[in-house]
C-alpha positions as protocol buffer text, in pm:
chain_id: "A"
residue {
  index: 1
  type: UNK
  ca { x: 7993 y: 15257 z: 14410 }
}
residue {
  index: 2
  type: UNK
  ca { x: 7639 y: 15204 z: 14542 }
}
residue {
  index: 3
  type: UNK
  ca { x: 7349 y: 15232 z: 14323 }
}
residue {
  index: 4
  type: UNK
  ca { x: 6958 y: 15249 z: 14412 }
}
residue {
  index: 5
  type: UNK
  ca { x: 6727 y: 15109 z: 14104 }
}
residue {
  index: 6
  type: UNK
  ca { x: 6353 y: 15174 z: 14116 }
}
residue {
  index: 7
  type: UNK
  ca { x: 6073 y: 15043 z: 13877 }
}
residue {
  index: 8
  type: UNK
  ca { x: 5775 y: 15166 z: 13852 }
}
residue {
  index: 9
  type: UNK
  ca { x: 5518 y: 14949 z: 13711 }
}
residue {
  index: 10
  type: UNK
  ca { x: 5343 y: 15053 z: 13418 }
}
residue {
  index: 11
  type: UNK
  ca { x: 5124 y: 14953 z: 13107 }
}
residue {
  index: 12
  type: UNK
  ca { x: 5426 y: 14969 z: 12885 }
}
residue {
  index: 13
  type: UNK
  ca { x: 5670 y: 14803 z: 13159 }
}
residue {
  index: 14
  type: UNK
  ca { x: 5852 y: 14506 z: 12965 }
}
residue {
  index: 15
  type: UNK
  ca { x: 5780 y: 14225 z: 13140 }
}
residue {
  index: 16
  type: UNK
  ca { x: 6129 y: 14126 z: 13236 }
}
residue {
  index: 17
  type: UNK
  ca { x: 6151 y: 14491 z: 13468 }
}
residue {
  index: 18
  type: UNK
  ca { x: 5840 y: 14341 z: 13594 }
}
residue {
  index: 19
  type: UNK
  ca { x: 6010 y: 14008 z: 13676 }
}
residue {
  index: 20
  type: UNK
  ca { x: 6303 y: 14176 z: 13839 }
}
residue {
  index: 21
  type: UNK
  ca { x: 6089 y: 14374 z: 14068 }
}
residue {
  index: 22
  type: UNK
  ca { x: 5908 y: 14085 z: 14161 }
}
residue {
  index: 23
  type: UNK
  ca { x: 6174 y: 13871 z: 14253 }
}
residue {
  index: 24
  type: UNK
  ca { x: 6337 y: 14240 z: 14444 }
}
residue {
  index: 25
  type: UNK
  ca { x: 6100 y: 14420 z: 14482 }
}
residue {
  index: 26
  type: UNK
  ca { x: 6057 y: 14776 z: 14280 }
}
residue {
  index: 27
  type: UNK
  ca { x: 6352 y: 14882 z: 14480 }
}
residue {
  index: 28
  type: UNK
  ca { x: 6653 y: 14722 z: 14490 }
}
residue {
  index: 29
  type: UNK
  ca { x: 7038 y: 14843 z: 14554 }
}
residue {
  index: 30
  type: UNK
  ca { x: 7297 y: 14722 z: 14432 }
}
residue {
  index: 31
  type: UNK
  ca { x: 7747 y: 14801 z: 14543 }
}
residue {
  index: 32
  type: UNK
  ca { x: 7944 y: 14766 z: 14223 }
}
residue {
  index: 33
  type: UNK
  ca { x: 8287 y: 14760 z: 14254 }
}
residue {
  index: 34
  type: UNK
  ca { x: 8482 y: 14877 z: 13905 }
}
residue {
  index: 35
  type: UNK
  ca { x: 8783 y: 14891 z: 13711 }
}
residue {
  index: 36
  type: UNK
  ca { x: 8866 y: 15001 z: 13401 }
}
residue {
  index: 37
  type: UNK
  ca { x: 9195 y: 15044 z: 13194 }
}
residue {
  index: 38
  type: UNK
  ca { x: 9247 y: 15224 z: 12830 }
}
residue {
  index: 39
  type: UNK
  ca { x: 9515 y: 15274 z: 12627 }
}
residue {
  index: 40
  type: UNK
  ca { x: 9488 y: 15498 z: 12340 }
}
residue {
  index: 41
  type: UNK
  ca { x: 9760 y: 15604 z: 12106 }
}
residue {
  index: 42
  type: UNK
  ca { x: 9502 y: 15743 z: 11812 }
}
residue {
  index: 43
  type: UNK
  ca { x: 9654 y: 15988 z: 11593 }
}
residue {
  index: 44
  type: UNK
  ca { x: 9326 y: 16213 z: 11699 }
}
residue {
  index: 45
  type: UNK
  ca { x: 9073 y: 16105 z: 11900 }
}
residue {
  index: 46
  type: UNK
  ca { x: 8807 y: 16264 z: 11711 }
}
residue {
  index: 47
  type: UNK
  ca { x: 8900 y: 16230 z: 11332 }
}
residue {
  index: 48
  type: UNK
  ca { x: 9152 y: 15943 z: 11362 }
}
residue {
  index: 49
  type: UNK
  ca { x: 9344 y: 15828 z: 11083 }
}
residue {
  index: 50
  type: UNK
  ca { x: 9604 y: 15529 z: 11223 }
}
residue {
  index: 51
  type: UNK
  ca { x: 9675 y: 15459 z: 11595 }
}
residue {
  index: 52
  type: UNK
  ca { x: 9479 y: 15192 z: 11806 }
}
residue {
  index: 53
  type: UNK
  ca { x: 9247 y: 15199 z: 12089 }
}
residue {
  index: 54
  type: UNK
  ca { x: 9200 y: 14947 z: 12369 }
}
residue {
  index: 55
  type: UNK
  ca { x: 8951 y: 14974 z: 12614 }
}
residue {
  index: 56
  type: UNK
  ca { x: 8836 y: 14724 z: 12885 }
}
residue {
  index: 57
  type: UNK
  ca { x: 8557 y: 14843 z: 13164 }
}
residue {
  index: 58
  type: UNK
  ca { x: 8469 y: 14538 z: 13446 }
}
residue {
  index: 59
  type: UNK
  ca { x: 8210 y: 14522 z: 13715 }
}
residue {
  index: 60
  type: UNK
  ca { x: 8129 y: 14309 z: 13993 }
}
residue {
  index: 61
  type: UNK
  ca { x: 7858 y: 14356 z: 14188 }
}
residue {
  index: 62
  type: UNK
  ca { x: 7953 y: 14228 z: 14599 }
}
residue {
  index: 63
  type: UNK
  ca { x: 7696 y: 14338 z: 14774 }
}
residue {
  index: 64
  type: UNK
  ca { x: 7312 y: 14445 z: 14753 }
}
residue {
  index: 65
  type: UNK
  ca { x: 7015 y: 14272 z: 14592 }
}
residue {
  index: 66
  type: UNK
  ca { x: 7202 y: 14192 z: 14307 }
}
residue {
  index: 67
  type: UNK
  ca { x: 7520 y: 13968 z: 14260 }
}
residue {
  index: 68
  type: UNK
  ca { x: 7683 y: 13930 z: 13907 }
}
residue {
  index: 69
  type: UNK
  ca { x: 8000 y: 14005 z: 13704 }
}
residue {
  index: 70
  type: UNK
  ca { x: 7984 y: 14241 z: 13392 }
}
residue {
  index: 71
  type: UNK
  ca { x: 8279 y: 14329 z: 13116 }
}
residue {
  index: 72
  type: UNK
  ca { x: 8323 y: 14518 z: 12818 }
}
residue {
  index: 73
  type: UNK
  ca { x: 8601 y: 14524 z: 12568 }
}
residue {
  index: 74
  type: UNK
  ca { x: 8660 y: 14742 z: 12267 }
}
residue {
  index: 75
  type: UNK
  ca { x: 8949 y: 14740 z: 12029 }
}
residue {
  index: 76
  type: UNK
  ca { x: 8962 y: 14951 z: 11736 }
}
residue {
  index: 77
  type: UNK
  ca { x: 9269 y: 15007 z: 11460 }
}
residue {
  index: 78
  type: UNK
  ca { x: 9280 y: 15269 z: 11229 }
}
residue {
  index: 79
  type: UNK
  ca { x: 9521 y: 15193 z: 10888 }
}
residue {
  index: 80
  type: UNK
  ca { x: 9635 y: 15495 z: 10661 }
}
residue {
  index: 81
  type: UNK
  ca { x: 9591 y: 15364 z: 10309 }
}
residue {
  index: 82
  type: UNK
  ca { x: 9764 y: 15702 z: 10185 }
}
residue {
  index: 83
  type: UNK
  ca { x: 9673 y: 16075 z: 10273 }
}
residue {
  index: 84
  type: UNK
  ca { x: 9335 y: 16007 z: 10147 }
}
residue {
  index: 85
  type: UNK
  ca { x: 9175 y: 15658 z: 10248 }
}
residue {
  index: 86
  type: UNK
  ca { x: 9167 y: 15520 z: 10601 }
}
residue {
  index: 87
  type: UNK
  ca { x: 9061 y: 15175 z: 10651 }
}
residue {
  index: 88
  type: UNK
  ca { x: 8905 y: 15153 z: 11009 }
}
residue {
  index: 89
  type: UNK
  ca { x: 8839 y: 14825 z: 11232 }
}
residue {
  index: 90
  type: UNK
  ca { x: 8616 y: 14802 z: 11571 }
}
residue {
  index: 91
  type: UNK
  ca { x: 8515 y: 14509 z: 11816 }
}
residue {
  index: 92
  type: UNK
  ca { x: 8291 y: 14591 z: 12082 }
}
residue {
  index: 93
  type: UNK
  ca { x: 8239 y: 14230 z: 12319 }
}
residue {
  index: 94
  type: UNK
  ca { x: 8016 y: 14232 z: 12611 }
}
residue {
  index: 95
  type: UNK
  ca { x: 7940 y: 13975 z: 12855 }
}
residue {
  index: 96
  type: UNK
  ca { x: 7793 y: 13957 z: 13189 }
}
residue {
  index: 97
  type: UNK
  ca { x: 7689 y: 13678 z: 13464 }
}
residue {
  index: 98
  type: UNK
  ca { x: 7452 y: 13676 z: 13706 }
}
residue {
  index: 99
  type: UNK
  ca { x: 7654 y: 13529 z: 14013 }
}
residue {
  index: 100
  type: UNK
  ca { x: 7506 y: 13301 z: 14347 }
}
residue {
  index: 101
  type: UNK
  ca { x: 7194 y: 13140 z: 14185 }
}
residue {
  index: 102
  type: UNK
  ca { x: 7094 y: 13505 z: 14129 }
}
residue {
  index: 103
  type: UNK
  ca { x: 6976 y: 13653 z: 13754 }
}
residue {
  index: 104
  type: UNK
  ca { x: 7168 y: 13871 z: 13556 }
}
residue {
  index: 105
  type: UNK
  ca { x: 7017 y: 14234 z: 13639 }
}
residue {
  index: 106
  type: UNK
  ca { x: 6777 y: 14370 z: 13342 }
}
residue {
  index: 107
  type: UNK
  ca { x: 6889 y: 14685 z: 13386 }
}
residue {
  index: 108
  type: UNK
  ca { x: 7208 y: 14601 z: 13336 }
}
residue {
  index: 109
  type: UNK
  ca { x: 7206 y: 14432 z: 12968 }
}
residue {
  index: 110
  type: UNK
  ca { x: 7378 y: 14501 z: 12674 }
}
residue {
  index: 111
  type: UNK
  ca { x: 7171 y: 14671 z: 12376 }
}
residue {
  index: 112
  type: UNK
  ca { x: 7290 y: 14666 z: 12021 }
}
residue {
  index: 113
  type: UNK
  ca { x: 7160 y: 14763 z: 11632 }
}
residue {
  index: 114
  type: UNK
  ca { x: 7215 y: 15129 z: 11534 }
}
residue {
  index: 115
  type: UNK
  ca { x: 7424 y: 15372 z: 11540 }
}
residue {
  index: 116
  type: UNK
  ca { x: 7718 y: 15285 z: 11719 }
}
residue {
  index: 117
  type: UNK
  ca { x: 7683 y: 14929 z: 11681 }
}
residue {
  index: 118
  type: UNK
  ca { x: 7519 y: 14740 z: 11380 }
}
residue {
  index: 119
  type: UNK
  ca { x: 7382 y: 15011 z: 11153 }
}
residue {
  index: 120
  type: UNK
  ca { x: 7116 y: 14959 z: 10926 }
}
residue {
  index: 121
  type: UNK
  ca { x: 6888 y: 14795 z: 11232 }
}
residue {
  index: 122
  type: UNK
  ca { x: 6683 y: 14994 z: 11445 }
}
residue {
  index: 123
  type: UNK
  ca { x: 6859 y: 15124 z: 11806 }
}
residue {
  index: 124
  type: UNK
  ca { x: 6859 y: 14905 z: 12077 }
}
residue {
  index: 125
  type: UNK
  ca { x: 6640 y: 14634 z: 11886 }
}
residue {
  index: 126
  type: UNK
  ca { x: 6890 y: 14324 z: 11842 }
}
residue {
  index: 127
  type: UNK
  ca { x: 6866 y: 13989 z: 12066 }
}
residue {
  index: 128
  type: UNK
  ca { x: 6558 y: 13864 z: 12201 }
}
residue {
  index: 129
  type: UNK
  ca { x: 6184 y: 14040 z: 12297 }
}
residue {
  index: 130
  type: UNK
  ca { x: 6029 y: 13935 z: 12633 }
}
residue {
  index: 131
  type: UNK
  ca { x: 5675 y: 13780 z: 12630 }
}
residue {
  index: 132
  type: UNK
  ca { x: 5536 y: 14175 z: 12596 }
}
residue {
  index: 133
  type: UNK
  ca { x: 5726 y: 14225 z: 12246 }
}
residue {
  index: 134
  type: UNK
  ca { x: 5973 y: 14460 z: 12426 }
}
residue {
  index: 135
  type: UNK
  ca { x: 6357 y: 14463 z: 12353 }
}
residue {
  index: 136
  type: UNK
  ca { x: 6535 y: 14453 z: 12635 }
}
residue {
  index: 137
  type: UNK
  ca { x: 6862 y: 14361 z: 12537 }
}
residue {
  index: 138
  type: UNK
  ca { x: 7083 y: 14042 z: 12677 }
}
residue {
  index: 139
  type: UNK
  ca { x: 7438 y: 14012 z: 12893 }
}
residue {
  index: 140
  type: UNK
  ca { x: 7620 y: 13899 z: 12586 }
}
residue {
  index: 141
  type: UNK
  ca { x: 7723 y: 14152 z: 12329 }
}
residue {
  index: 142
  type: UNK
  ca { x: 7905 y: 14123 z: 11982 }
}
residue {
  index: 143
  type: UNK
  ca { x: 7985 y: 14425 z: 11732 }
}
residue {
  index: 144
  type: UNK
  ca { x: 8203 y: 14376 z: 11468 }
}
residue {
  index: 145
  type: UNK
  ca { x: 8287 y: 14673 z: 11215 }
}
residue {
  index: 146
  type: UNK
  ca { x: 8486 y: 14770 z: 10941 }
}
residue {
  index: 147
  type: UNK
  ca { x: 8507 y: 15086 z: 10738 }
}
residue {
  index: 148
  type: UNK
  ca { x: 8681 y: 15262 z: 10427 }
}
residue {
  index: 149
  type: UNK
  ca { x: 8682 y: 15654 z: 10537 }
}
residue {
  index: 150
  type: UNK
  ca { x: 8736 y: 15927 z: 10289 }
}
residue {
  index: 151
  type: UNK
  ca { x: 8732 y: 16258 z: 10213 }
}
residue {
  index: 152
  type: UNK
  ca { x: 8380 y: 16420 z: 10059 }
}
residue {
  index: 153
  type: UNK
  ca { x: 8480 y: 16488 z: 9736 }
}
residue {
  index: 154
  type: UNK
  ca { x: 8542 y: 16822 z: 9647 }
}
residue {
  index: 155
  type: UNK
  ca { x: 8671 y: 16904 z: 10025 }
}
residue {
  index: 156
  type: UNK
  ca { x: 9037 y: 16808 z: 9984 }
}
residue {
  index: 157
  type: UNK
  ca { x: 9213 y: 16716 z: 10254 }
}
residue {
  index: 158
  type: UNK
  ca { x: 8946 y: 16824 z: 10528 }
}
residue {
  index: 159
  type: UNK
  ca { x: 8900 y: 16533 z: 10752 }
}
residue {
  index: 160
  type: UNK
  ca { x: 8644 y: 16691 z: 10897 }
}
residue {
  index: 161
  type: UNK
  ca { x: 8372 y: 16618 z: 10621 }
}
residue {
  index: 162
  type: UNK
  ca { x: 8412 y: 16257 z: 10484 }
}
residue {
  index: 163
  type: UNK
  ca { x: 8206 y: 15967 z: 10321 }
}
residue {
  index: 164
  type: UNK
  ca { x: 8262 y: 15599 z: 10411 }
}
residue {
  index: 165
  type: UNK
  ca { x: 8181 y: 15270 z: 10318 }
}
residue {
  index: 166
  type: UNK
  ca { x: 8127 y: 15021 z: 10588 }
}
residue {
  index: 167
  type: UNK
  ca { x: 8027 y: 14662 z: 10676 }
}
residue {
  index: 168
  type: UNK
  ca { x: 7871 y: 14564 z: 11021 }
}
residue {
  index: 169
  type: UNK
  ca { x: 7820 y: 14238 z: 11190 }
}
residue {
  index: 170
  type: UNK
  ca { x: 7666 y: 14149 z: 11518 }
}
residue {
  index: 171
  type: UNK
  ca { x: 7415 y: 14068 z: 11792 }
}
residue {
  index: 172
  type: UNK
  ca { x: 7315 y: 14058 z: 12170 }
}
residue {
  index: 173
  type: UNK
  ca { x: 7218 y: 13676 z: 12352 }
}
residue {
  index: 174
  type: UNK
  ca { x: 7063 y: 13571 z: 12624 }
}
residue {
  index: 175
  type: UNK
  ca { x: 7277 y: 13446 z: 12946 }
}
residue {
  index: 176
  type: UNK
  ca { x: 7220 y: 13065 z: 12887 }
}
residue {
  index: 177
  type: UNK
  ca { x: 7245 y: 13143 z: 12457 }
}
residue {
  index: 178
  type: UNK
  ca { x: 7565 y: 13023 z: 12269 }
}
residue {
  index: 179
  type: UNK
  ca { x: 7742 y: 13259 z: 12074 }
}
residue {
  index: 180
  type: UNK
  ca { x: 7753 y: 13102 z: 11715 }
}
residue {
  index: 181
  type: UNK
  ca { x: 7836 y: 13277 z: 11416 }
}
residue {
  index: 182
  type: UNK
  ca { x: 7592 y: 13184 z: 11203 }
}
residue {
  index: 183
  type: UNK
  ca { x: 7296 y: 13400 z: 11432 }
}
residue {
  index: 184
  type: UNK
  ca { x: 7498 y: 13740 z: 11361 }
}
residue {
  index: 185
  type: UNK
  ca { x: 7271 y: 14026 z: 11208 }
}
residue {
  index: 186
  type: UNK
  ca { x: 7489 y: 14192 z: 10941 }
}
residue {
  index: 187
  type: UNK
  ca { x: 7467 y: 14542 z: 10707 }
}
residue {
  index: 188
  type: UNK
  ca { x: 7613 y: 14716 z: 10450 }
}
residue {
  index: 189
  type: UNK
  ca { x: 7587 y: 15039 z: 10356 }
}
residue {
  index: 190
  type: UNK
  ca { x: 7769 y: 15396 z: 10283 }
}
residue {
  index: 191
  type: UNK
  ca { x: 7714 y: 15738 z: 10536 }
}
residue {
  index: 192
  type: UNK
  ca { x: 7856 y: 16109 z: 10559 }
}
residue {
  index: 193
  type: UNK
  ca { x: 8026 y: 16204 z: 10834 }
}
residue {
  index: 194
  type: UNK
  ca { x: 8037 y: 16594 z: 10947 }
}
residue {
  index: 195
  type: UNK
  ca { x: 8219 y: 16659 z: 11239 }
}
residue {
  index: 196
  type: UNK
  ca { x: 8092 y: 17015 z: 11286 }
}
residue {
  index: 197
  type: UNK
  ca { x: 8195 y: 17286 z: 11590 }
}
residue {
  index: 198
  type: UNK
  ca { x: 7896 y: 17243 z: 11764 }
}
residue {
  index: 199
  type: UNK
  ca { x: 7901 y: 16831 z: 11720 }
}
């Protein structure tokens, strides 16, 4: 692929974008080469109830302004308790490099906290700020989750409308920051889930 990245400067511009177009300039391009590879053998890939999913997306970026490595894997396992209860697992890893004495590209961090990722934290607002207070994410990613789905009581066996209980675990670092355990951001909580024909 070849991509074309422009910032324009502004009073709300984090200061890393700012950085980056500095060291760039507000243009920059950038020819990612990339591979992915899934394997899915979900029962249903919208309401799933067993089955796993694999999925692992890699970039490299050979030519351009910009020079780094990026990968993202995601594994999640779905376990029928009985025709009722599914017990549901998800790991979403991301990490990235910036390659040839170059930075890892801004634009092209990791973001994690809500929906999706770590619920119960704001979107996009875990990992470090810049010196402007902005989140802007980091090339190291971790989401751990794990869930107890159900059927909304009442609705009998209609996947379609269900409650669960889940527990989340996770956070985004900096390139030179060491993943430890201990600096994970965690929730618990319960949610509703409607899968309705319009979304």
């Amino acid at each position: 692929g070849a991509e074309s990245t422009k910032i324009v400067s502004g009073t709300s511009m984090p200061a890393a974008y700012l950085e980056f177009a500095r060291q760039y300039g507000e243009r920059s391009v950038s020819i990612p080469l990339t591979v992915g590879w899934t394997r899915d053998d979900r029962a249903s890939a919208l309401i799933p109830t067993n089955g796993r999913l694999q999925r692992v997306q890699t970039e490299w970026g050979v030519g351009g302004d910009t020079r780094y490595l990026r990968a993202n894997y995601q594994f999640q396992q779905y376990i029928p308790l009985n025709k009722q209860f599914t017990l549901a697992f998800n790991s979403d890893l991301g990490w990235g490099k910036g390659l040839g004495g170059r930075p890892f590209p801004v634009f092209k961090n990791f973001f994690g906290g809500g929906l999706g990722s770590v619920r119960g934290f704001e979107q996009g607002t875990l990992g470090s700020r810049d010196i402007t207070g902005a989140f802007i994410g980091g090339p190291k990613k971790v989401a751990l989750n794990a869930e107890i789905l159900a059927p909304f009581p009442g609705a009998g066996n209609d996947r379609t409308l269900r409650v669960f209980g889940f527990v989340d675990a996770g956070n985004v670092y900096g390139e030179t920051d060491k993943l430890d355990a201990g600096t994970l951001r965690a929730s618990v909580g319960v949610g509703l889930s409607w899968l309705s024909p319009v979304g």
